[in-house]
N, C-alpha and C positions, 0 to 999 in steps of 0.2 A: 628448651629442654622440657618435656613433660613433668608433671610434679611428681607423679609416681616413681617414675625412675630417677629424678635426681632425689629424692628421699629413701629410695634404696642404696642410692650411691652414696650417699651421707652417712647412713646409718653404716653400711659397709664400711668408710671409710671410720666412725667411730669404734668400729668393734677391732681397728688397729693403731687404738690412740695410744697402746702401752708401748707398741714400734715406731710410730711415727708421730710426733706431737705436732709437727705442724700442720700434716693430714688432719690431724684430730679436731684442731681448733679452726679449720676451715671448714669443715666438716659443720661442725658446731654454728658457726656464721653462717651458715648455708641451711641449716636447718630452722635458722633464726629468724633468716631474710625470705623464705616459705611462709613463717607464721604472721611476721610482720604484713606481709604480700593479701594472706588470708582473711588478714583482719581489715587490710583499708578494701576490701572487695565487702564485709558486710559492714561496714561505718556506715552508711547511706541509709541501711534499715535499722541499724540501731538507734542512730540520732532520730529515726522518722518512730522510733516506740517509745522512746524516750518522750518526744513533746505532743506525739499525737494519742500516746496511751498512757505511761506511767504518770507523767506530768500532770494529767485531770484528775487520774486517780488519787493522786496524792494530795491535789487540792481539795479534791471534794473531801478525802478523812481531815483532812487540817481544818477546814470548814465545819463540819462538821463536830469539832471538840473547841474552839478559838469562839470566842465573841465577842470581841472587843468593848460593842458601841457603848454599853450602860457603864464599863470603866473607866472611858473618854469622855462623858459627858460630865460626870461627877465625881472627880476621882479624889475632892477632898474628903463631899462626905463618906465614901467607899474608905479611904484612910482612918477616919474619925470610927466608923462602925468598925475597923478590926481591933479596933482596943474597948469596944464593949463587949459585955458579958452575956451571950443571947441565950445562953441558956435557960436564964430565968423570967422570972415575969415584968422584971424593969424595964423602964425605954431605954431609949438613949439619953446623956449628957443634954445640957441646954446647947452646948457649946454645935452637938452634931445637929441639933434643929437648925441653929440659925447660919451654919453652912449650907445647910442643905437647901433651905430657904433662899438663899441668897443663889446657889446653884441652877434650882429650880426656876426665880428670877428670871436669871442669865438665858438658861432653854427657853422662857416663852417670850422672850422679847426677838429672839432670834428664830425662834419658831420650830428650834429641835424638840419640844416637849413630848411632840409622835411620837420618837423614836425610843424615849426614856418609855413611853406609857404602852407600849406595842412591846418590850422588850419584858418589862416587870409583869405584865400581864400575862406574860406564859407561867410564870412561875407562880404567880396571884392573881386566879380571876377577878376581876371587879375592881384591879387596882388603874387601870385604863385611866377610867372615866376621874378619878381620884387626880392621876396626876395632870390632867389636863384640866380640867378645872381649877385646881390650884396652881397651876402655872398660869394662867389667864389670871388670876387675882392677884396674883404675887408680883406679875411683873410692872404695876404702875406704884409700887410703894417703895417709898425712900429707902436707900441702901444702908442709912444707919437704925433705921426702925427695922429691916428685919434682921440687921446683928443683934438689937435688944429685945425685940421681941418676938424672933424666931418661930419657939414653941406655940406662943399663942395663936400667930398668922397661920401657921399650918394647920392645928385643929379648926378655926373659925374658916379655912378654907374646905375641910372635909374631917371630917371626924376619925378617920380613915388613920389619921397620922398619931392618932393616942392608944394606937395598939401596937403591941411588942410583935405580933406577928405580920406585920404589914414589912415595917423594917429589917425583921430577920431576912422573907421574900427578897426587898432591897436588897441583903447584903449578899443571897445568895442567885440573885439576877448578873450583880456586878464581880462576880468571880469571869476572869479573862478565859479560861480553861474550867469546864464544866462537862458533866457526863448525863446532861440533863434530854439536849436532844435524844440518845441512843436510849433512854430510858424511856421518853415519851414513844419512841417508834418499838417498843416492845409493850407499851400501853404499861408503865410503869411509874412511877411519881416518887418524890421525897416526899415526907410527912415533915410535920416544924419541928421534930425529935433530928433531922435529918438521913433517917432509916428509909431504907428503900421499900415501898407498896405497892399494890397494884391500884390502878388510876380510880378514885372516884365517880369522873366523868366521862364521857364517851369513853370507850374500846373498840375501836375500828380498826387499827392497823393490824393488827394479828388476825385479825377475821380479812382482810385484803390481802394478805400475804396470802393466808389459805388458799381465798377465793382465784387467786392468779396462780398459785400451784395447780390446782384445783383444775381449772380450764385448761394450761398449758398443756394437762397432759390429756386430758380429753381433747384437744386440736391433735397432741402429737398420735393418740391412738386412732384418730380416724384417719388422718393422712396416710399411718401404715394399712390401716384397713382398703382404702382407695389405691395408694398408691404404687403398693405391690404387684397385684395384678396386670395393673395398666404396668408397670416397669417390665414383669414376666414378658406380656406380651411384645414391647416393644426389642425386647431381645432376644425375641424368638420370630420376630414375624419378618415377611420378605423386606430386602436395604428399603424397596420404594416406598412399601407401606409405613413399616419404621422411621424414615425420615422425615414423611410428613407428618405424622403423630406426634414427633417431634420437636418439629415449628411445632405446633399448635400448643406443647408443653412450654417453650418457651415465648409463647406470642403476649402472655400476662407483663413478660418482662419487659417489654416495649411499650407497655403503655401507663400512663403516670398512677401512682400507689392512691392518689385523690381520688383520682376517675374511676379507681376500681371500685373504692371503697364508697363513692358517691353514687356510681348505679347499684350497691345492691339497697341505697336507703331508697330508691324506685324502684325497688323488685319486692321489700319488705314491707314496706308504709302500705297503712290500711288498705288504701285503694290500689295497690301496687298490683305487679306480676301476678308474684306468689299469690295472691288471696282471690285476684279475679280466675285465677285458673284453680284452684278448688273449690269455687262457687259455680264454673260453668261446668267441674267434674260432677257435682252434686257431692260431694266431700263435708260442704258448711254449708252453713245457712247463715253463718255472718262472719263478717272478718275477722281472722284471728290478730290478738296483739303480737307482732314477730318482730319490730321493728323497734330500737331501745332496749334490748333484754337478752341475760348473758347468751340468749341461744344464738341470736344476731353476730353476736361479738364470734363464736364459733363457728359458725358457718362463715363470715365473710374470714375472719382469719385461716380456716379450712381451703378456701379458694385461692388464698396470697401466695401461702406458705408451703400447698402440696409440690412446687415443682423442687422445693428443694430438698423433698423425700425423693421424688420421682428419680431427680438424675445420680444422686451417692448408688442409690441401688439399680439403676440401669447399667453404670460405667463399671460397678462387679458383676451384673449377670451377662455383660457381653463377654469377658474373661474367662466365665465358668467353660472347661470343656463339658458338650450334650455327652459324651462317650463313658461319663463317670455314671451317668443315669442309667443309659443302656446296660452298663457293664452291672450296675446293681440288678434291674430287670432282671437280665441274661441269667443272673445266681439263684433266680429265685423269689425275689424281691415282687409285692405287688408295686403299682406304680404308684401309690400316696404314701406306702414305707419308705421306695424308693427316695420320695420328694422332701418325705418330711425328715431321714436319716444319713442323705447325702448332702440333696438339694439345697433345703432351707441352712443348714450350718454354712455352706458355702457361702450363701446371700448375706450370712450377719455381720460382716462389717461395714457393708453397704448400707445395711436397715440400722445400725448401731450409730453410724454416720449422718442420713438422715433423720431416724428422730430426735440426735443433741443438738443437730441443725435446728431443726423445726422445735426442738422446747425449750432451748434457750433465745432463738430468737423474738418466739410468742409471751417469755416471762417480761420481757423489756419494751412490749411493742406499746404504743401509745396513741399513734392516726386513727387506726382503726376502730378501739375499744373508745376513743372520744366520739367517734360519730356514728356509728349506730348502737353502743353498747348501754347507751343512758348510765343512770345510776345505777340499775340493775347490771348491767354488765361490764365498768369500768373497772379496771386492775390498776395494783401500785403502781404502775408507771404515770397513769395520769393523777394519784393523788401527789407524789413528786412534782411534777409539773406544775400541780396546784398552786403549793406552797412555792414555788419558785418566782410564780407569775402573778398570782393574785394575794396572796401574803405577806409576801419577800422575806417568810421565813426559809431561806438559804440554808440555816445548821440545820433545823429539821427534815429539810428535803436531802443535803449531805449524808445525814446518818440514815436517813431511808434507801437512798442509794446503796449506802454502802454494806448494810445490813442484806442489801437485793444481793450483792457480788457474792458477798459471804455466801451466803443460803446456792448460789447459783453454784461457787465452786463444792461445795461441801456434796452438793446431789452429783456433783461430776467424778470426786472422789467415790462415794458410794458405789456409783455406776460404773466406774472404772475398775472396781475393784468388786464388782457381783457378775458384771457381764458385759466386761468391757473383752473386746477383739482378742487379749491376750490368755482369755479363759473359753475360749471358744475351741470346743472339741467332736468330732466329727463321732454321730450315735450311732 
């Protein structure tokens, strides 16, 4: 039985449940056993958003606020510093030196002390080198000498350790849940008051965020610039000539994203393509730099990414009827009123479509801005990567992630709600 008419027949049979009740609640079972039906038909793609979408996401925010490791490693003296008083200019007890000591110990004989001195260093530069050192001297000395003499071993190991703000750091590296990543990825800091500032040293992230808006939408305005045209045309022009135009829109897709991206660094580089053919145009007289530089990053991403301007707005202008043109002509209409009052409104959800194609796919792209973009033309994606690969800072790559989604959905709202498809009205 079709779903449509046994759902009329249901619903029919409920709008006579006050005559007949057992109509009623078969009815009911039957409308039940539709919804049930409905739902094991999309289980397949829920469970597939569930572990292939929600599931990363969710790890990456959890990641991004969780840090376990400097809790794990010391978590007596992290107990001992919650019952001092950091607000003042005291240290700590003797009792938390010669824990921590003895802690410290324990790290360099087993050889965690990286991890303590990699973890407190984001929050205290210069404490790195501090606790590595001191765990190198600390771990060959008797276990009841450094319960007695704790305090002393740590200053004679770095002087580092007789300042109240080394410790504070400490206590607030070994907080499990921290807002420190999202802070650093907005170029933001604690001060030892623990007030929120803006960073003393470098400020990079907020100028990458820019700089990758920035491009994103210079790729996606040139794509609509290119790719309109060419879409006009292949929607207008005869099936034979249209369909091979159209291989040739999708011939990029056939061949690996490397290889694209690796010939244009031989179309770029000094002695490449590009430079030998404006040297024999008379154009230069020496090479220009094009290769490593945001302009690189925009052109070869301009050549990845036009075919998915190209087809949103071909598969609406082959829809369009020509007869809505003529009919504006016919009234009166020169032919660029016509185009730009009929025509172009009709096209925009085509061009609506491909440019949040084309700039949310170029906000998160990363192959390409690593190999010809240099430092000059790398976007948040690969300082993410960075930190993921060469750092193994994880939480701050987390909260840079997720600060990307933010910003990604918040421009889609904007968008959706300035000139998005359902505010699109014919002038």
């Amino acid at each position: 039985m079709p779903l449509a008419a046994s759902s009329r027949r249901a619903f029919a049979h409920a709008g006579d449940a006050a005559l007949n009740p057992e109509e009623a609640r078969q009815a009911r079972r039957e409308v039940l056993r539709h919804k049930r039906n409905c739902l094991l038909l999309v289980l397949p793609l829920l469970a597939f958003l569930v572990f292939a979408f929600f599931a990363p996401i969710g790890s990456m925010l959890y990641r991004s606020v969780y840090q376990p490791n400097v809790s794990e490693l010391i978590p007596r003296t992290l107990s001992q510093l919650a019952q001092w008083d950091s607000s003042g200019a005291a240290l700590p007890p003797d009792e938390t030196f010669s824990i921590y000591a003895a802690e410290l110990a324990e790290l360099g004989r087993t050889r965690q002390s990286g991890i303590l001195a990699e973890a407190v260093n984001r929050v205290y530069p210069g404490a790195s080198s501090a606790i590595k050192a001191s765990a190198r001297k600390l771990r060959n000395q008797d276990p009841q000498a450094l319960i007695q003499d704790g305090r002393e071993l740590l200053v004679q190991a770095s002087p580092l350790w007789g300042r109240a703000d080394v410790w504070r750091a400490l206590e607030r590296a070994g907080q499990a849940y921290t807002d420190a990543n999202f802070l650093t990825a907005l170029d933001l800091e604690r001060n030892h008051d623990g007030d929120i500032q803006v960073r003393q040293s470098a400020k990079i992230y907020l100028h990458l965020y820019g700089k990758t808006l920035l491009m994103a939408l210079i790729i996606t305005l040139v794509c609509m610039g290119l790719g309109y045209p060419l879409a006009y045309y292949l929607a207008h022009a005869p099936a034979k000539v249209s369909n091979m135009l159209l291989v040739l829109v999708l011939l990029p897709f056939w061949t690996s994203l490397l290889v694209r991206t690796t010939a244009w660094i031989a179309i770029l580089q000094s002695n490449g393509v590009a430079n030998a053919l404006l040297e024999w145009l008379g154009l230069i007289d020496q090479p220009l730099t094009l290769l490593y530089t945001r302009y690189a990053t925009v052109i070869a991403m301009t050549h990845i990414l036009l075919p998915f301007m190209i087809l949103p707005l071909y598969s609406v202008m082959r829809g369009i009827d020509p007869s809505y043109v003529r009919a504006a002509v016919s009234m009166g209409s020169s032919p660029l009123s016509a185009f730009r009052r009929v025509y172009l409104p009709l096209t925009l959800p085509g061009l609506s479509a491909g440019a949040l194609l084309v700039f949310i796919v170029s906000v998160g792209y990363y192959i390409t801005p690593a190999l010809v973009g240099g430092t000059d033309g790398q976007m948040i994606s690969n300082i993410i990567a960075f930190h993921m690969q060469q750092t193994n800072n994880w939480g701050l790559a987390a909260a840079l992630g997720t600060l990307l989604l933010v910003l990604i959905l918040a421009l889609y709202w904007i968008y959706d709600r300035v000139v998005g498809s359902g505010n699109i009205k014919l002038g």
